[in-house]
N, C-alpha and C positions, 0 to 999 in steps of 0.2 A: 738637221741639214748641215752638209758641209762646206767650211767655207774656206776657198783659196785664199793660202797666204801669199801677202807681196812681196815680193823682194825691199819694197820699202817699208814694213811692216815694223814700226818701232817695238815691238815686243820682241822680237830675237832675241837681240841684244841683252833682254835682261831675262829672256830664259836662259840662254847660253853660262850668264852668270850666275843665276840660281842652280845652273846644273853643276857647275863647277864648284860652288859651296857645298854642295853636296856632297863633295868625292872626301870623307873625313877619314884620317887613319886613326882607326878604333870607334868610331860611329860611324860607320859606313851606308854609303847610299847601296839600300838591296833592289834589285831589280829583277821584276817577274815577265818575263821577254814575250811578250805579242806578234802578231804573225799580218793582223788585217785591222781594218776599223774595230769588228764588232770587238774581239780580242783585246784592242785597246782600250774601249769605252769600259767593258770590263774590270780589266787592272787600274783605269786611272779612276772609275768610281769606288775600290776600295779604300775606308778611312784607313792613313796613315801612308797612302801613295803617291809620293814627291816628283814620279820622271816615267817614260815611257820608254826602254828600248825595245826594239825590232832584233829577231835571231835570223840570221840568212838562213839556216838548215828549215825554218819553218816556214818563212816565207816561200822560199823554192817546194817546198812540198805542197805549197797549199796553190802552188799553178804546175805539179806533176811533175817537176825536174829534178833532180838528181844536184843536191848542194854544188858550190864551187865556180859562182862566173854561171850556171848556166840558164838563170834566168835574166833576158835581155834586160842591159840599164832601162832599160824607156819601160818597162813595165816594173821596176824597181822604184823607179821616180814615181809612179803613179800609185801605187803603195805608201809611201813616204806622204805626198800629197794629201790623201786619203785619211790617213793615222794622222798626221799633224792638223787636217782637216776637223777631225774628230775627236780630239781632245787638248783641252787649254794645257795639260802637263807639258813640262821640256822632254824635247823626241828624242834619241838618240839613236844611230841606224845602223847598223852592220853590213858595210861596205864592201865584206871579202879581204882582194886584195888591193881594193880601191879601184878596181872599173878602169882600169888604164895599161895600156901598152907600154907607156913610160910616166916617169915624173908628171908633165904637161897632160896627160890624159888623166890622172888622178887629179889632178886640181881642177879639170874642169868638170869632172862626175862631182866634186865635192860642191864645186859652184851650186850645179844645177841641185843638188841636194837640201844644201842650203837656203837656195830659191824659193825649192817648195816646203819649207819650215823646217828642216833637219837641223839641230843645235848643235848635235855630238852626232860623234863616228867610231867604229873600231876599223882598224887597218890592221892587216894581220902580214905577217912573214911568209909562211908557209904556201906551198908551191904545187901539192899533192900529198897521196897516202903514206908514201915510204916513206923509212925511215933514213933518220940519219941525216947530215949537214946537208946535203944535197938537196933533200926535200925542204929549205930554206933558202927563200933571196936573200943574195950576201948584204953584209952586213950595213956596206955603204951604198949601195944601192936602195935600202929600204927608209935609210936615211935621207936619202936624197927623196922620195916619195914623200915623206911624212912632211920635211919644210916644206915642199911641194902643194901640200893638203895645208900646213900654215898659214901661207901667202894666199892663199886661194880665200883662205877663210878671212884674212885681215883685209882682201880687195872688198869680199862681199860687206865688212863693215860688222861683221859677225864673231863673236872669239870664241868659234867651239873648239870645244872640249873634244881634244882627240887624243881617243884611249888605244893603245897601240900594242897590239899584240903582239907575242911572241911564240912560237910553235917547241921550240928550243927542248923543251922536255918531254912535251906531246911524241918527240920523236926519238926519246929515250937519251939525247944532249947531255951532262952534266949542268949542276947548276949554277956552273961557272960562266957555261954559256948565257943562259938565260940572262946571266947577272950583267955580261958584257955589252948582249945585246939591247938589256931597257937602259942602259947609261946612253948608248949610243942614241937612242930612240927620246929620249928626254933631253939630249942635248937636242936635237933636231927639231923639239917643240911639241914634244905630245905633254900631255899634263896627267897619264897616268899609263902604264904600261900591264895589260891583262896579260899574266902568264898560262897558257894552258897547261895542265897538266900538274901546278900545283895540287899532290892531292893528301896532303900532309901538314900538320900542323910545323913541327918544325923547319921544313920545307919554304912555309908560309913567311915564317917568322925570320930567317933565313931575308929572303927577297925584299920585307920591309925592312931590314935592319941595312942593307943594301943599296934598295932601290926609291925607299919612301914609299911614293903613291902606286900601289900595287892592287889591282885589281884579279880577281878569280871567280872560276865556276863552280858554282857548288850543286852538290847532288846527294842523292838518298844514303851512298856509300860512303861523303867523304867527311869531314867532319863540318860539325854543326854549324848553325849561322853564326851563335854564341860564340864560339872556340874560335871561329875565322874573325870576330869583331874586336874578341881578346889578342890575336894575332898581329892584329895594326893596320887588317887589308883598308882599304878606302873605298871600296865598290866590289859586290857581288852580282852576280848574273847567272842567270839559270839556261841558256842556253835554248836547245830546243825540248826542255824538260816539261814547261806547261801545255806545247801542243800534246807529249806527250799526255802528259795527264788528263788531257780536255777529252783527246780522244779516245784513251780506255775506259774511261766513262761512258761517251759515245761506245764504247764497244759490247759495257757490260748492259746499257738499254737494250740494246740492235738486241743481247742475248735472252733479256728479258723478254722482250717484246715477241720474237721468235718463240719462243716455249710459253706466251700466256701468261706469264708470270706478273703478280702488280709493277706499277710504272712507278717511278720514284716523284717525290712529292717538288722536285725543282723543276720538273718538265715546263713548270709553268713561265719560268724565268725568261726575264726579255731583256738581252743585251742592249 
């Protein structure tokens, strides 16, 4: 059964700070990113799983939309609700670009997030596909967002952990930029700054010798979890790689199942 949290719900508080011990450079908190309840119930019953985040690209898929802002806050919220509903781990939620038209509209998406049990956030830069600086909100503009998302968190009585993106490379940037913009973003009050597009060890190594708390996504191509923890990162994320994986599984049953073929012996399995 799920149970509403309350805004006065004295556990925030100290999941908020158990997620934030988490974020270690060179023990880093790895995270296997969920999409819904079942998803979470999941990741947070495997031994050795300390936090819960949510990937926007999987959540927006799994209500048929197209990543980017295009699945309404109010059915975001009720996600959020749902997954903190369903597992006592700390939630952490992928915001986008934080839900807001301005400053003031970002701190009230983060309220209402918080509300319904969100600990951590990722607030991201990036503005669309192209490349290049333009496909970036400038730089004090994204600043002003993130203290924004600060204050919003110190009203609700909550200190989450806001992990703050930067697209900076993602969009082919040097990494001079990237370096500019998580100073900027850590002065403004995030506690750890996820670079996309790191996809290189010395790259990696690079950004923490820089930036400190440096968070990245890791995948099948880039390097290992090992080599990113040697690195100094402080938090790993997989993005929307486990929907991936959940569902070419689902895809290689569908195939079995279609041609006759034996069924595989987890069919049994009950999230």
């Amino acid at each position: 059964m799920l149970n509403d949290v309350t805004p006065d719900d004295p556990t925030r508080s100290e999941k908020a700070e158990r997620l934030r011990e988490l974020h270690r450079p060179g023990d880093p908190l790895v995270l296997v990113n969920a999409w819904d309840a079942a998803s979470a119930r999941v990741v947070a019953a495997t031994p050795g799983a300390k936090a819960v985040a949510t990937a926007s690209h999987s959540v927006a898929a799994a209500y048929g939309v197209r990543d980017g802002e295009n699945l309404p806050f109010a059915e975001l919220e009720g996600v959020v609700r749902r997954v903190c509903g369903a597992v006592s781990l700390p939630v952490t939620v992928d915001m986008e670009r934080g839900y807001g038209a301005d400053a003031d509209g970002v701190a009230e998406s983060l309220g209402r997030l918080v509300a319904a049990g969100a600990v951590g956030c990722n607030i991201e830069d990036g503005l669309g596909d192209d490349g290049g600086a333009e496909a970036l909100r400038p730089v004090d503009e994204q600043a002003e967002r993130l203290r924004a998302a600060r204050a919003a968190a110190e009203a609700a009585g909550v200190p989450v952990v806001v992990n703050a993106r930067t697209d900076a490379l993602a969009h082919g940037l040097p990494v001079e930029e990237a370096v500019r913009r998580g100073r900027a973003y850590l002065d403004a009050g995030a506690d750890c700054v996820f670079v996309l597009g790191a996809a290189s060890v010395p790259v990696v190594e690079r950004l923490v010798a820089e930036l400190g708390p440096v968070s990245v996504l890791a995948g099948a191509d880039g390097p290992s979890l090992d080599e990113l923890a040697e690195a100094g990162v402080a938090r790993i994320s997989m993005g929307p790689g486990p929907m991936g994986a959940a569902y070419a599984a689902l895809r290689r049953l569908a195939d079995d199942a279609a041609n006759r073929r034996p069924l595989p012996a987890d069919l049994s399995y009950r999230p």
